[in-house]
mmJSON file of the N, C-alpha and C atoms, coordinates in Angstrom:
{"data_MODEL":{"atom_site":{
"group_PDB":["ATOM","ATOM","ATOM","ATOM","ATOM","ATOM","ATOM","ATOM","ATOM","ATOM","ATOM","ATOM","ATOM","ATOM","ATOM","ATOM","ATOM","ATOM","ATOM","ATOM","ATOM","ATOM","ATOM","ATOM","ATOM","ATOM","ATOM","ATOM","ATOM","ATOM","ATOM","ATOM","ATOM","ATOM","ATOM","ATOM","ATOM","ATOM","ATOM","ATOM","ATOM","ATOM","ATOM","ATOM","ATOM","ATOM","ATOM","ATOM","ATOM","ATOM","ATOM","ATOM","ATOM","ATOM","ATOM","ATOM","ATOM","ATOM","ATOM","ATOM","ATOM","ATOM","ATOM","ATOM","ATOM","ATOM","ATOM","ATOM","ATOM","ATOM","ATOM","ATOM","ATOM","ATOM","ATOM","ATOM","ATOM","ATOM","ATOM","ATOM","ATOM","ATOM","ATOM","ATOM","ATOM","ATOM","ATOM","ATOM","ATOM","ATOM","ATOM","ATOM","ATOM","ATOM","ATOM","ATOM","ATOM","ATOM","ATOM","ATOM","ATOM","ATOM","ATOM","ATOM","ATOM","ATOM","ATOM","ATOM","ATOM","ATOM","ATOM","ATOM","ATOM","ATOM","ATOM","ATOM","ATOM","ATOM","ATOM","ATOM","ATOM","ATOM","ATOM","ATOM","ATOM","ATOM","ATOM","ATOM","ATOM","ATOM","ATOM","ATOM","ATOM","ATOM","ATOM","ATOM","ATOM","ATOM","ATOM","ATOM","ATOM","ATOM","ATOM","ATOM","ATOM","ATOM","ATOM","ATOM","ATOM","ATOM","ATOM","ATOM","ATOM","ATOM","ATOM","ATOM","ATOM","ATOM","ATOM","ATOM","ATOM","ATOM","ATOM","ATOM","ATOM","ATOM","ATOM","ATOM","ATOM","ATOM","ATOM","ATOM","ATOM","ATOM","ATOM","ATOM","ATOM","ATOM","ATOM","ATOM","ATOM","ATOM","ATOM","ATOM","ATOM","ATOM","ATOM","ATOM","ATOM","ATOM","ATOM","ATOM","ATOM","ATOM","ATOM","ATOM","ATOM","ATOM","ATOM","ATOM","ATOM","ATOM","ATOM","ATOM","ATOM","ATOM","ATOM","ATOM","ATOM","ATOM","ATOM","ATOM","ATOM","ATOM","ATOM","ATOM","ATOM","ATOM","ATOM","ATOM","ATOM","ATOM","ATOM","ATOM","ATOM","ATOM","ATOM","ATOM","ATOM","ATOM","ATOM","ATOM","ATOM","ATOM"],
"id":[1,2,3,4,5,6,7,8,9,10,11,12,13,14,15,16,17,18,19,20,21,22,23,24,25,26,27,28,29,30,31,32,33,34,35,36,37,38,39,40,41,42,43,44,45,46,47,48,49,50,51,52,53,54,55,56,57,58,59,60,61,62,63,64,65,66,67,68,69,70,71,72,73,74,75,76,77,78,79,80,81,82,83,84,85,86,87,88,89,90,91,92,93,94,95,96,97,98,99,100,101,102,103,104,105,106,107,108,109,110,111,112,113,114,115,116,117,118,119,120,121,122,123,124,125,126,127,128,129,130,131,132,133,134,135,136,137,138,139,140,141,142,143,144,145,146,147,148,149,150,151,152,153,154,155,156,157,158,159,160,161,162,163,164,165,166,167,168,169,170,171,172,173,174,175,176,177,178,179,180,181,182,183,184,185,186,187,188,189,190,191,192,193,194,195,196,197,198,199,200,201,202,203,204,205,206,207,208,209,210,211,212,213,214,215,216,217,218,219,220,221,222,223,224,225,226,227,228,229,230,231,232,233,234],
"type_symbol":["N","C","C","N","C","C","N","C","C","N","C","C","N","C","C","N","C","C","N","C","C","N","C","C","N","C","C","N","C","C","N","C","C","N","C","C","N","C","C","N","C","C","N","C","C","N","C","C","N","C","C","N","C","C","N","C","C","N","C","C","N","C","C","N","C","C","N","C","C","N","C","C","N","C","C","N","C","C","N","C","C","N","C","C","N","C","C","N","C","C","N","C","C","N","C","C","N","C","C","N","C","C","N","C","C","N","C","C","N","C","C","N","C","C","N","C","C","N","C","C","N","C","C","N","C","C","N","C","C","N","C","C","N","C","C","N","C","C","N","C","C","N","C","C","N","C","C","N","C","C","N","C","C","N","C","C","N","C","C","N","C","C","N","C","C","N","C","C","N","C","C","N","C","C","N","C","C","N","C","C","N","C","C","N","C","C","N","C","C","N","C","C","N","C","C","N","C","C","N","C","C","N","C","C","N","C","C","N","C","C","N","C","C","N","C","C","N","C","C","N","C","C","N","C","C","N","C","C","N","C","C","N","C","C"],
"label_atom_id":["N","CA","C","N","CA","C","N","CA","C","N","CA","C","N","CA","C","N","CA","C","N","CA","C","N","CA","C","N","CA","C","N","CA","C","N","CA","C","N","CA","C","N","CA","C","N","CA","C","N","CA","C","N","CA","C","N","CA","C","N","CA","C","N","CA","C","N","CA","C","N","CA","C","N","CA","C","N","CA","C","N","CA","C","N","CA","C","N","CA","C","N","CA","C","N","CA","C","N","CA","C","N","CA","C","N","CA","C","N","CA","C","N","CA","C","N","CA","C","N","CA","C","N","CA","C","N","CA","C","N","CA","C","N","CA","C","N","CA","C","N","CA","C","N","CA","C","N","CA","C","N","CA","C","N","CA","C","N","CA","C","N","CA","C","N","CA","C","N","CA","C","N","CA","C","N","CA","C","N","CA","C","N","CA","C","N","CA","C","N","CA","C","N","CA","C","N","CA","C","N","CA","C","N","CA","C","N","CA","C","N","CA","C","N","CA","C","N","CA","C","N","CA","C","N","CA","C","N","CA","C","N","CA","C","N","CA","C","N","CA","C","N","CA","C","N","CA","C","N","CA","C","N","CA","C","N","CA","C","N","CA","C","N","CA","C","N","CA","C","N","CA","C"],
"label_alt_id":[null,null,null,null,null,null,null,null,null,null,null,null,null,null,null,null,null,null,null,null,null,null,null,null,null,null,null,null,null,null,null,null,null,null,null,null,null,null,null,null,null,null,null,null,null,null,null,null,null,null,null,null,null,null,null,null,null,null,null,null,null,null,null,null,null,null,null,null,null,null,null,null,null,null,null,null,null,null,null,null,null,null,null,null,null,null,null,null,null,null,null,null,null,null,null,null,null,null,null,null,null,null,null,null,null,null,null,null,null,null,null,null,null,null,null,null,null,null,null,null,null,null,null,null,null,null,null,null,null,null,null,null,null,null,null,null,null,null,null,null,null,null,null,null,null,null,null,null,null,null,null,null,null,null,null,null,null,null,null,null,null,null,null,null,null,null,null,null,null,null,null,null,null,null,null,null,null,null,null,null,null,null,null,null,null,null,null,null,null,null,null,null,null,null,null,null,null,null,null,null,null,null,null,null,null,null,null,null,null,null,null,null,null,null,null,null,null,null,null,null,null,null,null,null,null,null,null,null,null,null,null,null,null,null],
"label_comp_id":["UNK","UNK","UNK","UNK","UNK","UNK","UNK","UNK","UNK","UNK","UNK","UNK","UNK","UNK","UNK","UNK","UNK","UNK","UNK","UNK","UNK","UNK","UNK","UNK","UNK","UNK","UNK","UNK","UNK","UNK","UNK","UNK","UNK","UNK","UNK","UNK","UNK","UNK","UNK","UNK","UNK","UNK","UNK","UNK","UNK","UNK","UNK","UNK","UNK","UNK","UNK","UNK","UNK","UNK","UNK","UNK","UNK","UNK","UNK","UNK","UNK","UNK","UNK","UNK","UNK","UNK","UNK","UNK","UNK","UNK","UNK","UNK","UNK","UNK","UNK","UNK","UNK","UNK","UNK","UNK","UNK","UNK","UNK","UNK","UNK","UNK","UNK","UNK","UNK","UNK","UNK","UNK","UNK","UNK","UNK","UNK","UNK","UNK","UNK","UNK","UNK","UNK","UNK","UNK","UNK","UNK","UNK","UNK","UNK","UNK","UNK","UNK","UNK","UNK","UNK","UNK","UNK","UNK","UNK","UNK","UNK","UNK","UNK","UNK","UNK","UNK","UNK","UNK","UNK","UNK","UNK","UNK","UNK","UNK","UNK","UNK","UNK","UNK","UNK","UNK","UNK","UNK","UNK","UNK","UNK","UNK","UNK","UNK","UNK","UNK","UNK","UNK","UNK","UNK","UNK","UNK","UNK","UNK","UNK","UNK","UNK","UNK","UNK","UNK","UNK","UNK","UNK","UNK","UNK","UNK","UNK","UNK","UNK","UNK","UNK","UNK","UNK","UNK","UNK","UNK","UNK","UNK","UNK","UNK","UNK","UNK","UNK","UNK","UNK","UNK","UNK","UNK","UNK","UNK","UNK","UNK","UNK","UNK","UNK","UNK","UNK","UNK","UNK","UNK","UNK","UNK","UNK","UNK","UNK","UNK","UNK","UNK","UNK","UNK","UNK","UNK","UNK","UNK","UNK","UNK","UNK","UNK","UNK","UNK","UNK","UNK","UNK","UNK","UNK","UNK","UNK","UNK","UNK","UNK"],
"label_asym_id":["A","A","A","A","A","A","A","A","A","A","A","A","A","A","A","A","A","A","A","A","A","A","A","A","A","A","A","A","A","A","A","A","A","A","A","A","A","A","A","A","A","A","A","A","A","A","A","A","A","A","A","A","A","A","A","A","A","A","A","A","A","A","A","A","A","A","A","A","A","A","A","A","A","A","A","A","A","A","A","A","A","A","A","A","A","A","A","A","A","A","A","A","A","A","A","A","A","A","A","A","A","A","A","A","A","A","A","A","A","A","A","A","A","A","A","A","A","A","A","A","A","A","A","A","A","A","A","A","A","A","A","A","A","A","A","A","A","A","A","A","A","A","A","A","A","A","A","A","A","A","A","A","A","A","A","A","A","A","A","A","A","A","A","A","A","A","A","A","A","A","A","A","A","A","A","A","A","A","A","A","A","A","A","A","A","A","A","A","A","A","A","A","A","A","A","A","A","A","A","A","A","A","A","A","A","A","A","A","A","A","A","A","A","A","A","A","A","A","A","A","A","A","A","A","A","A","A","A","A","A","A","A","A","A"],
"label_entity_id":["1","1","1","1","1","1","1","1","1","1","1","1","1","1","1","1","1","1","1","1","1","1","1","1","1","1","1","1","1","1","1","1","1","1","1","1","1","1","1","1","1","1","1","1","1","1","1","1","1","1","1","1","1","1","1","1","1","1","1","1","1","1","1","1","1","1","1","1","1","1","1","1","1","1","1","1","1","1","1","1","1","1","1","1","1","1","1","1","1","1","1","1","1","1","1","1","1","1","1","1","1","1","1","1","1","1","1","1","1","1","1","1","1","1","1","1","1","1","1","1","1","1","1","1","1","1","1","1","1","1","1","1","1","1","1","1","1","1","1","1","1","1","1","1","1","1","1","1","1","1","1","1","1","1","1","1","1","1","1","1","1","1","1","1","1","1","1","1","1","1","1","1","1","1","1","1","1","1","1","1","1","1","1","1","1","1","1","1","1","1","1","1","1","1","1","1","1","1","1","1","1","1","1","1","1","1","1","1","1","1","1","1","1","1","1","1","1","1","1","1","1","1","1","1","1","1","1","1","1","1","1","1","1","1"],
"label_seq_id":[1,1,1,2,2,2,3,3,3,4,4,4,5,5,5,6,6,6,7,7,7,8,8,8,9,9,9,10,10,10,11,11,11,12,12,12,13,13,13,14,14,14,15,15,15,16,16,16,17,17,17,18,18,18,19,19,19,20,20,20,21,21,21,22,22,22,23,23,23,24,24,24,25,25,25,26,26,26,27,27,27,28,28,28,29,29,29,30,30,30,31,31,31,32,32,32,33,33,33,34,34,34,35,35,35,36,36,36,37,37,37,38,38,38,39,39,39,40,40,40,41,41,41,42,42,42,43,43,43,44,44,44,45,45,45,46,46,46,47,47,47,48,48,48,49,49,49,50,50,50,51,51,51,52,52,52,53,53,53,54,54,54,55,55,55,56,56,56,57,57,57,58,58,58,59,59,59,60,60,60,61,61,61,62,62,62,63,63,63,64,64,64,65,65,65,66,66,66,67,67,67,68,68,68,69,69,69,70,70,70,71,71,71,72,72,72,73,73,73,74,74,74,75,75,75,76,76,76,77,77,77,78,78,78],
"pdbx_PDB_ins_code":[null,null,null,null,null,null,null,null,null,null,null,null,null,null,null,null,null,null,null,null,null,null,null,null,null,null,null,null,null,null,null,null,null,null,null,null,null,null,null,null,null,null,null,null,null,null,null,null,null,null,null,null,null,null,null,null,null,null,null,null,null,null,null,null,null,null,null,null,null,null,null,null,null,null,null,null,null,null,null,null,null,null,null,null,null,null,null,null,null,null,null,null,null,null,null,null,null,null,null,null,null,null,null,null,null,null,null,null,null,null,null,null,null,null,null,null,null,null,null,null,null,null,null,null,null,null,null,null,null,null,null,null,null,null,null,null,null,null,null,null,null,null,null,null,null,null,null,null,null,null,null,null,null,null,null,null,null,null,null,null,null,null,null,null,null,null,null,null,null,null,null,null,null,null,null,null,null,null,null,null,null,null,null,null,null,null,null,null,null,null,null,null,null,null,null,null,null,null,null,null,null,null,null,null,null,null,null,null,null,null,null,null,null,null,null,null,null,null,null,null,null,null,null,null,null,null,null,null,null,null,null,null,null,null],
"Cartn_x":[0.837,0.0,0.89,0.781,1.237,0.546,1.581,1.107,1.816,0.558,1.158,1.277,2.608,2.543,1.565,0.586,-0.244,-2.043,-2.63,-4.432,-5.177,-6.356,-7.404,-8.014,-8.227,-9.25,-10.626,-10.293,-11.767,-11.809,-12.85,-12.727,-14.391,-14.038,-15.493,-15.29,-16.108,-15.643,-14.472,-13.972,-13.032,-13.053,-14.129,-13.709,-14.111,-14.894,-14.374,-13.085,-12.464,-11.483,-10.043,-10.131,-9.876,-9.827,-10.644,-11.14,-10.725,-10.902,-9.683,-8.116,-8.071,-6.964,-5.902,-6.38,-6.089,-6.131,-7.331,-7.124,-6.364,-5.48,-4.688,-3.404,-3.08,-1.815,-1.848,-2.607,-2.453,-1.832,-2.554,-1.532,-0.928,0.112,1.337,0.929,0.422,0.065,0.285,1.034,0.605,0.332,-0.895,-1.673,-1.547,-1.799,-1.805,-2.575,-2.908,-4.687,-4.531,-5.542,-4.986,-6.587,-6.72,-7.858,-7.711,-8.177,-7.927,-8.737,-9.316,-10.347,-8.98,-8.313,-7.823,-6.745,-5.847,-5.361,-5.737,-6.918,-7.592,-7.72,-8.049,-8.39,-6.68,-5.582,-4.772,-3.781,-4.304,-4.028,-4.289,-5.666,-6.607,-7.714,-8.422,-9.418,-10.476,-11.909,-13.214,-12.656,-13.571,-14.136,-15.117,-15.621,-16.714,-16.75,-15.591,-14.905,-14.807,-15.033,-14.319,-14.767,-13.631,-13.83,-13.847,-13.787,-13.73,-12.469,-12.292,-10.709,-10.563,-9.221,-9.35,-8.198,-8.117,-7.011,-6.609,-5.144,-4.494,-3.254,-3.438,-2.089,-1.508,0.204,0.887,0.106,0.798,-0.077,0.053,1.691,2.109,0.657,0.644,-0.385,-2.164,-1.935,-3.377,-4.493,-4.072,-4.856,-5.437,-4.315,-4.576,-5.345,-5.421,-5.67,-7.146,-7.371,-8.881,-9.667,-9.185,-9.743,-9.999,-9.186,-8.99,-10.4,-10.599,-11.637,-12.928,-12.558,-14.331,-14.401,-13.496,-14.17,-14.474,-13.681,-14.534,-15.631,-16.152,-17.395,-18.136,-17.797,-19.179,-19.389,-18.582,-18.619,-19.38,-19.184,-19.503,-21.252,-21.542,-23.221,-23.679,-23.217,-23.903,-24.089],
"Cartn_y":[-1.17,0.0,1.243,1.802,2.983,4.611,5.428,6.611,7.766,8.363,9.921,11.151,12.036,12.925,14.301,13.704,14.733,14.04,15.146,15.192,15.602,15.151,15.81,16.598,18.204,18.918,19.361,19.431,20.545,19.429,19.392,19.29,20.188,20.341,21.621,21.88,22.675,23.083,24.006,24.966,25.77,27.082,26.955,28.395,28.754,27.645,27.569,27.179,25.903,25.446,26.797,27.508,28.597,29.796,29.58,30.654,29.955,28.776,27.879,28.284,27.686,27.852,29.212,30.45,31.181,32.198,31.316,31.746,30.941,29.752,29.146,29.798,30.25,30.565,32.288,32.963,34.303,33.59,32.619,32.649,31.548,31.104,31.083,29.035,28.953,27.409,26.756,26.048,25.941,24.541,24.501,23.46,22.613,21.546,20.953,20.729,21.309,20.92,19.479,19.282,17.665,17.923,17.69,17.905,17.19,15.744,14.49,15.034,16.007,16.268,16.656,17.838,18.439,17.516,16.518,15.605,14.353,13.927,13.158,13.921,15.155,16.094,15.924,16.268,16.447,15.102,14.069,12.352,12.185,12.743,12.69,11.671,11.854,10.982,12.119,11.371,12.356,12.593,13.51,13.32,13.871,12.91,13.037,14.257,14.279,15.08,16.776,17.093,18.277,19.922,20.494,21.541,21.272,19.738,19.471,19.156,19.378,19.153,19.01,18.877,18.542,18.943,19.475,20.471,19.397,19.507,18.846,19.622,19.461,19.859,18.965,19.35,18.805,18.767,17.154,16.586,17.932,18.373,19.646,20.527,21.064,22.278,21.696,20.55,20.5,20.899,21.231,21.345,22.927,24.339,25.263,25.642,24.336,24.546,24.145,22.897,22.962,23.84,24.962,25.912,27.082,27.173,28.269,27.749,26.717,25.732,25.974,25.675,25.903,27.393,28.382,29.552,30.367,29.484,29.995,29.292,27.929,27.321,28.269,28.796,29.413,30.811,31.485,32.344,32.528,31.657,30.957,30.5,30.286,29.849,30.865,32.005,33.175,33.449],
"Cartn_z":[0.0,0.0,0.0,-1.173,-1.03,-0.618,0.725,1.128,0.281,0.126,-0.41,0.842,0.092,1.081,0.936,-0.137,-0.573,0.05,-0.06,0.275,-0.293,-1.011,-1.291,-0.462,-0.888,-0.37,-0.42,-2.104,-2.388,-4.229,-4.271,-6.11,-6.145,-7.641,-8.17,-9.743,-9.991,-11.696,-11.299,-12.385,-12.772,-11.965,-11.833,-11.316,-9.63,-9.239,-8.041,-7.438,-8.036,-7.969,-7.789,-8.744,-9.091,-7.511,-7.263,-5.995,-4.861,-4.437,-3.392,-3.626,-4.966,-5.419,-4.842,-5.628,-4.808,-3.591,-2.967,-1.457,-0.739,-1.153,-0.362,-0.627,-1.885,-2.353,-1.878,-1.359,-0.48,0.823,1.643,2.542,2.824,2.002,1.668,1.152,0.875,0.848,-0.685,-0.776,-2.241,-2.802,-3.334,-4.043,-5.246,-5.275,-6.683,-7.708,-8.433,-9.008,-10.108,-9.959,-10.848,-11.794,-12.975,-14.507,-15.521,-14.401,-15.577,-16.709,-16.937,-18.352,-19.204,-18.866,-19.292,-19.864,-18.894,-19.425,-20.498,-20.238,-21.415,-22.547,-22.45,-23.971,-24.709,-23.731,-24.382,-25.304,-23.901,-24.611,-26.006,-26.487,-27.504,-27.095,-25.7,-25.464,-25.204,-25.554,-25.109,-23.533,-23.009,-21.428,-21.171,-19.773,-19.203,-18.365,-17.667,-17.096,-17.002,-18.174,-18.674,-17.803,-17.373,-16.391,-14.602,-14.73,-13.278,-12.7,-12.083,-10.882,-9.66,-9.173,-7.758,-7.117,-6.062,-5.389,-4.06,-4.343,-3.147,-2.49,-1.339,-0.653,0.217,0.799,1.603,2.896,3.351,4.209,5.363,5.222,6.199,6.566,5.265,5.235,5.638,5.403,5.366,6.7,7.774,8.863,8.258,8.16,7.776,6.521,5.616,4.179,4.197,5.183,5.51,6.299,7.228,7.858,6.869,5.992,4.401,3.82,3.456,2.33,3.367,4.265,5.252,5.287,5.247,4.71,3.52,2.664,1.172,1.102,1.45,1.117,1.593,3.373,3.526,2.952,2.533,1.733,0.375,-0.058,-1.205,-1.01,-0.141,0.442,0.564,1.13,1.957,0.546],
"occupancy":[1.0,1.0,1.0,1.0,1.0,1.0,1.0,1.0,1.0,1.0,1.0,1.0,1.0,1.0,1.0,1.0,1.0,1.0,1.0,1.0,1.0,1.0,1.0,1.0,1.0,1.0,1.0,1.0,1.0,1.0,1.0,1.0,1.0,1.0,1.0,1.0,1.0,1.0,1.0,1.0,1.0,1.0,1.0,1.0,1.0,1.0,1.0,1.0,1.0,1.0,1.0,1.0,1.0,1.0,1.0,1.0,1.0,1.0,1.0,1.0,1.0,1.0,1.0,1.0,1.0,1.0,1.0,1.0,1.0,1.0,1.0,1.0,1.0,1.0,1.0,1.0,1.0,1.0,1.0,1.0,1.0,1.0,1.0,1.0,1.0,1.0,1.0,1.0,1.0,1.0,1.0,1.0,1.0,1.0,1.0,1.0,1.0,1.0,1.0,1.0,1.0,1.0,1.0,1.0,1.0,1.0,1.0,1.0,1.0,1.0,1.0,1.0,1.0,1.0,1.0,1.0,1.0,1.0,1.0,1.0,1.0,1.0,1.0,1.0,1.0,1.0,1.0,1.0,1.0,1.0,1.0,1.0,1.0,1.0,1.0,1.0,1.0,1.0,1.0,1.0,1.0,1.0,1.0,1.0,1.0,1.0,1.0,1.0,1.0,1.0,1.0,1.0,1.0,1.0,1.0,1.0,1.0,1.0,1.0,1.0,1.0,1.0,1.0,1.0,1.0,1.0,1.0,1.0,1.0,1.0,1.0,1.0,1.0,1.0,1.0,1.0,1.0,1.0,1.0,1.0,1.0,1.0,1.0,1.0,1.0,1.0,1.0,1.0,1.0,1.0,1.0,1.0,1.0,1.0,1.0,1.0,1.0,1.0,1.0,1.0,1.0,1.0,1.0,1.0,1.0,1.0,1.0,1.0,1.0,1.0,1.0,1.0,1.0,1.0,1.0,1.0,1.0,1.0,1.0,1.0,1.0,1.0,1.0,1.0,1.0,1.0,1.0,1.0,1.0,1.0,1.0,1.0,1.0,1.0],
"B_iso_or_equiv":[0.0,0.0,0.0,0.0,0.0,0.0,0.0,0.0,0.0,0.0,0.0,0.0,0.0,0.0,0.0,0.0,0.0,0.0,0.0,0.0,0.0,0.0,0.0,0.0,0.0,0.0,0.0,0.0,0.0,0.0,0.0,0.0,0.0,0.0,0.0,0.0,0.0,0.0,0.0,0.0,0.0,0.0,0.0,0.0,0.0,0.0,0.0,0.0,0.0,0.0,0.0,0.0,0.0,0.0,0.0,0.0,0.0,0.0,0.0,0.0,0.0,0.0,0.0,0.0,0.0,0.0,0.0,0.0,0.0,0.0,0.0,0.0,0.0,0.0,0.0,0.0,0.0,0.0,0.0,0.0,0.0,0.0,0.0,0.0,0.0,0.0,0.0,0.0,0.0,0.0,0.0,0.0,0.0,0.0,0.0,0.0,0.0,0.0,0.0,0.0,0.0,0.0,0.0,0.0,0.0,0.0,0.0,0.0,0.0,0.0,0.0,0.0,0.0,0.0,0.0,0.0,0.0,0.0,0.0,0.0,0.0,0.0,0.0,0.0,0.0,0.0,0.0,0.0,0.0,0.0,0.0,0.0,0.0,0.0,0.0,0.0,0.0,0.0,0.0,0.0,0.0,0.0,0.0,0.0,0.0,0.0,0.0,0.0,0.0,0.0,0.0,0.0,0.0,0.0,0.0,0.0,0.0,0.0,0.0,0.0,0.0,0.0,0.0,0.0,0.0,0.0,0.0,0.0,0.0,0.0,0.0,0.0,0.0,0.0,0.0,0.0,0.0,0.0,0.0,0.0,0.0,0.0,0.0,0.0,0.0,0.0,0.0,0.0,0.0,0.0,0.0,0.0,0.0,0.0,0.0,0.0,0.0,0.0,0.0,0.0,0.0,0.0,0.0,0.0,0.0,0.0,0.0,0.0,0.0,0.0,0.0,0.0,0.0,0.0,0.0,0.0,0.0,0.0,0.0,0.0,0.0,0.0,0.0,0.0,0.0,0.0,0.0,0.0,0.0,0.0,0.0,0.0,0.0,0.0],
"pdbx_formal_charge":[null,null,null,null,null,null,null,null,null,null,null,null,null,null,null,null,null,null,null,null,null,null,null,null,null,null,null,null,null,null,null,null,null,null,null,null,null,null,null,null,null,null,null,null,null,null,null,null,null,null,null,null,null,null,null,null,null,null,null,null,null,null,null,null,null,null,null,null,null,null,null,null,null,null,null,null,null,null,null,null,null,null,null,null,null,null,null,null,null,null,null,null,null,null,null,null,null,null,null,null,null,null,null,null,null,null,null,null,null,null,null,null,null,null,null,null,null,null,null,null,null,null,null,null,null,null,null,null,null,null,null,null,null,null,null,null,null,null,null,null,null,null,null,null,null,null,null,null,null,null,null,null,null,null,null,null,null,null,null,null,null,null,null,null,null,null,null,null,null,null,null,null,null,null,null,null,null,null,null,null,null,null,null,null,null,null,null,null,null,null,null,null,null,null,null,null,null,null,null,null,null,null,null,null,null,null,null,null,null,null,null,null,null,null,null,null,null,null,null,null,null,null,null,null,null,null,null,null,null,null,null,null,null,null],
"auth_seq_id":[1,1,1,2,2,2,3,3,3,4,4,4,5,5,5,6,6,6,7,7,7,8,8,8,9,9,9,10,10,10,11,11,11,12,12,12,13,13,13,14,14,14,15,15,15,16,16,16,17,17,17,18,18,18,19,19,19,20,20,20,21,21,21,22,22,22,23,23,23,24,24,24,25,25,25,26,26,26,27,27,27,28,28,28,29,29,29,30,30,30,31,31,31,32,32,32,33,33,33,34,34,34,35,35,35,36,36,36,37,37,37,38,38,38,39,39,39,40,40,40,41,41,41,42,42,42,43,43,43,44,44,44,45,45,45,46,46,46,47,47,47,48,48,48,49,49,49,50,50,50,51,51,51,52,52,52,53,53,53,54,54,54,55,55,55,56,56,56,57,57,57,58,58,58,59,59,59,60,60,60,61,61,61,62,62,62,63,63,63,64,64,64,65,65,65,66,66,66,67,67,67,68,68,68,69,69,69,70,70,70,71,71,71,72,72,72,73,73,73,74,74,74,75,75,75,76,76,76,77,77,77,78,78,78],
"auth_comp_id":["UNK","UNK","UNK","UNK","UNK","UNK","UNK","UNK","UNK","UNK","UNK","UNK","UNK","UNK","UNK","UNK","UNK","UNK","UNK","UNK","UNK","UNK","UNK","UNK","UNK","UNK","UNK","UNK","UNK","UNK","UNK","UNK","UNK","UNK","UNK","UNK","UNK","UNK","UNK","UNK","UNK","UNK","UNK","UNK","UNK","UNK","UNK","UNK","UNK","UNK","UNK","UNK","UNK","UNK","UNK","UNK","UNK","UNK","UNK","UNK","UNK","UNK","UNK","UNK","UNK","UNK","UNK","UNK","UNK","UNK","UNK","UNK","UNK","UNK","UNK","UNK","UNK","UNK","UNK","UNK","UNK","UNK","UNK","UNK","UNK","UNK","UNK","UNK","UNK","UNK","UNK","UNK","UNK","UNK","UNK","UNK","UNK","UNK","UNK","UNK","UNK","UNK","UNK","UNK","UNK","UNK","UNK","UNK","UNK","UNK","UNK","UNK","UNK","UNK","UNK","UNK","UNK","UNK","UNK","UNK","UNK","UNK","UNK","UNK","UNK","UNK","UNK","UNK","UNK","UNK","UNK","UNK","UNK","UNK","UNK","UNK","UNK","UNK","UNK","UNK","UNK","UNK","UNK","UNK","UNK","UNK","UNK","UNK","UNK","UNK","UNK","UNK","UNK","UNK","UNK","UNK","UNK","UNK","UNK","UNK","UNK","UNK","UNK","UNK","UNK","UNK","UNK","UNK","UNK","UNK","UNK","UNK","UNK","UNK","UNK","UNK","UNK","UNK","UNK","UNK","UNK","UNK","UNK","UNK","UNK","UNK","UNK","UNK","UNK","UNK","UNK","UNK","UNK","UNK","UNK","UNK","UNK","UNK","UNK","UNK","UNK","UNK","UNK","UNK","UNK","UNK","UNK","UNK","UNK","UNK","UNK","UNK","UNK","UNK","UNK","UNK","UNK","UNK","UNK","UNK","UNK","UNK","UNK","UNK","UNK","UNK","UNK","UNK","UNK","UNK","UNK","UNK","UNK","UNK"],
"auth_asym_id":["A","A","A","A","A","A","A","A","A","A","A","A","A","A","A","A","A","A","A","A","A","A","A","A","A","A","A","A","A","A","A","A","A","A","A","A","A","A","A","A","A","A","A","A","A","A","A","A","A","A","A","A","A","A","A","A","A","A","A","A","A","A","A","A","A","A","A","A","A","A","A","A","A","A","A","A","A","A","A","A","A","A","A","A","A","A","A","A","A","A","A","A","A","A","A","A","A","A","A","A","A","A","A","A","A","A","A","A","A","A","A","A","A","A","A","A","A","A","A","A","A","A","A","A","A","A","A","A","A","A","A","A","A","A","A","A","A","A","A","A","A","A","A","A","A","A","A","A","A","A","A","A","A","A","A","A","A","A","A","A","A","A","A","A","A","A","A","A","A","A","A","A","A","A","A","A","A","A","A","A","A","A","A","A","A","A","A","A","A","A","A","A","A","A","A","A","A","A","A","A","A","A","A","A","A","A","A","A","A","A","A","A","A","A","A","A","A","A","A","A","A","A","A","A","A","A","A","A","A","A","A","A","A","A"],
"auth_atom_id":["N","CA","C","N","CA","C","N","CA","C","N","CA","C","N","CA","C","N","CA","C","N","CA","C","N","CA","C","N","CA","C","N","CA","C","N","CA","C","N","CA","C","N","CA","C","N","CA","C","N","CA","C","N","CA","C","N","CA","C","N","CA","C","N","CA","C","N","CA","C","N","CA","C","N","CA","C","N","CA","C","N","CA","C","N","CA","C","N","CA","C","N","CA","C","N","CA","C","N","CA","C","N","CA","C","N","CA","C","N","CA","C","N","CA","C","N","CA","C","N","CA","C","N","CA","C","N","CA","C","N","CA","C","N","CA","C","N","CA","C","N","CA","C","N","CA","C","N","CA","C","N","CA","C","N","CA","C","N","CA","C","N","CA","C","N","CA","C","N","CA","C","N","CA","C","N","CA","C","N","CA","C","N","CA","C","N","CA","C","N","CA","C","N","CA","C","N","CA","C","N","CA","C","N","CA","C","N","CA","C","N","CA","C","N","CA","C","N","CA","C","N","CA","C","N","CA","C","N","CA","C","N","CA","C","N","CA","C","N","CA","C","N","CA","C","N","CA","C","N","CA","C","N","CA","C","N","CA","C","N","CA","C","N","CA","C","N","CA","C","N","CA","C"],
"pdbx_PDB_model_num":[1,1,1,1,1,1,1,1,1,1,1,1,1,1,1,1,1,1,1,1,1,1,1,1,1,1,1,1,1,1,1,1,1,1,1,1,1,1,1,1,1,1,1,1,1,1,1,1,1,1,1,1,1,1,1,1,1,1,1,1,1,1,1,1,1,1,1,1,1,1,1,1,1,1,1,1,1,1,1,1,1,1,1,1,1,1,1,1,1,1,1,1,1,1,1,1,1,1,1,1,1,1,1,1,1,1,1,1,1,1,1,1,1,1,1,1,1,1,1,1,1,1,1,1,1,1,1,1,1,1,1,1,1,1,1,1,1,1,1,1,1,1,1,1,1,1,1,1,1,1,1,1,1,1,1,1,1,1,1,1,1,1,1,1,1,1,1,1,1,1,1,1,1,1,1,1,1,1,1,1,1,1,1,1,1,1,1,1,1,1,1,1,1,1,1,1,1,1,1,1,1,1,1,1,1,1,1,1,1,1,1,1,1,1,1,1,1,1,1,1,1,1,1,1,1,1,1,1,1,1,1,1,1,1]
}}}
């Protein structure tokens, strides 16, 4: 079994993703976005996928990076 030193946080379309994205990278965090669409388009395969992604960070960051993500969601609600 293999561990990563990485975590899923948030996945969404683009432009939320986008808005996590950089509210983690203001304070000081930095993320990985992973768009298997984007990668299948470029393979030359359809996707189902397309515009969706998924943001990960170091296992380090992740306590702060989920307190960041619970306040854009609720932001994002209001």
């Amino acid at each position: 079994m293999s561990t990563s030193e990485y975590t899923k946080v948030y996945s969404g379309n683009f432009i939320l993703v986008t808005r996590v994205k950089d509210e983690l990278e203001a304070k000081g965090i930095v993320p990985i976005v992973k768009d298997e669409g984007e990668s299948q388009r470029l393979a030359g395969y359809g996707s189902m996928n397309q515009g969706f992604q998924e943001v990960f960070v170091h296992n380090d960051e992740l306590k702060d990076a989920l307190e960041i993500i619970d306040q854009v969601k609720a932001e994002m609600e209001a």
